[in-house]
N, C-alpha and C positions, 0 to 999 in steps of 0.2 A: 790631457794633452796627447798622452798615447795613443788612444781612440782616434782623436780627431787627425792624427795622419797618419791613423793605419786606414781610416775611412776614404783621405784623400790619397795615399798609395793606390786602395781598390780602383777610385775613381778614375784616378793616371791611365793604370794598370788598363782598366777596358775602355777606356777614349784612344788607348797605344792600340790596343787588338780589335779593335773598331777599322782604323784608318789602314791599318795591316792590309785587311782582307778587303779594303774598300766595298762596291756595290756586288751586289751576287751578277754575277752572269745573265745573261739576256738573250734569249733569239732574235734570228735577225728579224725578226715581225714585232715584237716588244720594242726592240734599237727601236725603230720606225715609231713605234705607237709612242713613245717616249721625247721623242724630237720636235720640239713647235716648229723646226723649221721644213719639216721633212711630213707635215702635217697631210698635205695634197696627195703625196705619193700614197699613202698610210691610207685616206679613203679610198683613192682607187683600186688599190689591192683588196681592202676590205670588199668593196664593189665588185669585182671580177673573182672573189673567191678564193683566194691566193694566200690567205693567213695560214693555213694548215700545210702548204707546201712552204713557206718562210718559216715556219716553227716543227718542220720536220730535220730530219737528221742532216742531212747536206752532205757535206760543205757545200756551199756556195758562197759566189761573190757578187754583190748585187752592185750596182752602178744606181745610187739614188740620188734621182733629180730632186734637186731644192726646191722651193715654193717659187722662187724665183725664176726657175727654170719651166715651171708649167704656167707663171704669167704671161711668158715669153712666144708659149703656144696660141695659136689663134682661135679666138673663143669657140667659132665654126668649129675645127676640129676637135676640141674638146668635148664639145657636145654630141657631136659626130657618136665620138670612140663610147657617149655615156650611153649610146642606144645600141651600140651596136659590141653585147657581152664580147664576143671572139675576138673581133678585133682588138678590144682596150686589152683583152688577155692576153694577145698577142703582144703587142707594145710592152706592156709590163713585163713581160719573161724575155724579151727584145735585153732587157736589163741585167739579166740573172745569167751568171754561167755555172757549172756545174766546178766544185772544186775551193778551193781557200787560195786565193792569188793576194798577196800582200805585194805593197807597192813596190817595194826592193826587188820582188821575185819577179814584178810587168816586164817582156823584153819587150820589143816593136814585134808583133806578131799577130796571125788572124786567132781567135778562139770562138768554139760554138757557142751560141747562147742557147738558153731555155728553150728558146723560142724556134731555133733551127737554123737560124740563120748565121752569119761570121757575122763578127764584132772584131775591128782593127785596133788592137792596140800599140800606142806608144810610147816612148820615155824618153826623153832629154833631161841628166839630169836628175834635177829632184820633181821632174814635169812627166806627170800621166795624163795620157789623152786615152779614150776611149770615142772612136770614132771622130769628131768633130766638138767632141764635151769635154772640157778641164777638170779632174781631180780637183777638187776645192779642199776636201776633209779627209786625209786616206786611213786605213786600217781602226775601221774601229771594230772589232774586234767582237763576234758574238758566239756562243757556244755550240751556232754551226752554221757559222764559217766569219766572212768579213765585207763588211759595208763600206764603200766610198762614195762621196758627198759629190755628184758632178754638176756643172750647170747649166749644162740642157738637158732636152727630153731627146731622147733616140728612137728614132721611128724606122721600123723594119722595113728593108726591101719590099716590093712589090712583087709575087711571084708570079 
């Protein structure tokens, strides 16, 4: 009888120091690769080369569109951006800014993206906007920087 709950203490014991620590940490390229919903974004980056800048040291904050948000894109341009490497790179770091911005810390203000261009953010509330795309998922949180879930794709300026 001793045995048998000192075996179920141990077991207690590391299913407690299990859910403690929950999952190891992630970059923000892993988040992505991890997400079925974020699956779209995840091959584009893969495509345009961008996994070793999302799993380099950052911070950054990325602005990732949903699968839902690149259905919404028109197949022409999609295909467009799949021939055309610089551009979809473009687009994609369109997305990324330099820095760790959690949603609490968004004011209404311009920020640089990756990409070079301003990116207009806003906040009403418990409401982020990033340009014309809604905060769906905010701060998830990777070990460099933080990902939010929006529902469009952002398409840079024209220069």
């Amino acid at each position: 009888m001793n045995l048998r709950r000192l075996f179920l203490t141990a077991s207690l014991t590391a299913m407690m120091a299990g859910c403690a620590t929950g999952p190891a940490p992630q970059s923000l390229a892993d988040t992505l690769a991890a997400d079925p919903s974020l699956s779209t974004l995840h091959g584009l980056v893969t495509k345009a080369g961008l996994l070793d800048t999302l799993k380099g040291a950052g911070p950054f904050t990325v602005f990732a569109p949903t699968n839902d948000a690149f259905k919404a894109v028109p197949a022409k341009t999609l295909d467009d951006l799949g021939k055309q490497p610089a551009q979809l790179k473009a687009v994609l770091t369109y997305h990324v800014v330099p820095g760790k911005l959690m949603a609490a810390e968004i004011k209404s203000a311009k920020v640089k993206s990756l990409q070079g261009a301003d990116l207009a953010l806003s906040k009403a509330g418990d409401f982020v906007t990033v340009e014309d795309a809604l905060v769906l998922k905010a701060d998830r949180v990777a070990t460099n920087g933080v990902l939010h879930m929006v529902d469009r794709v952002l398409m840079p300026p024209r220069r």
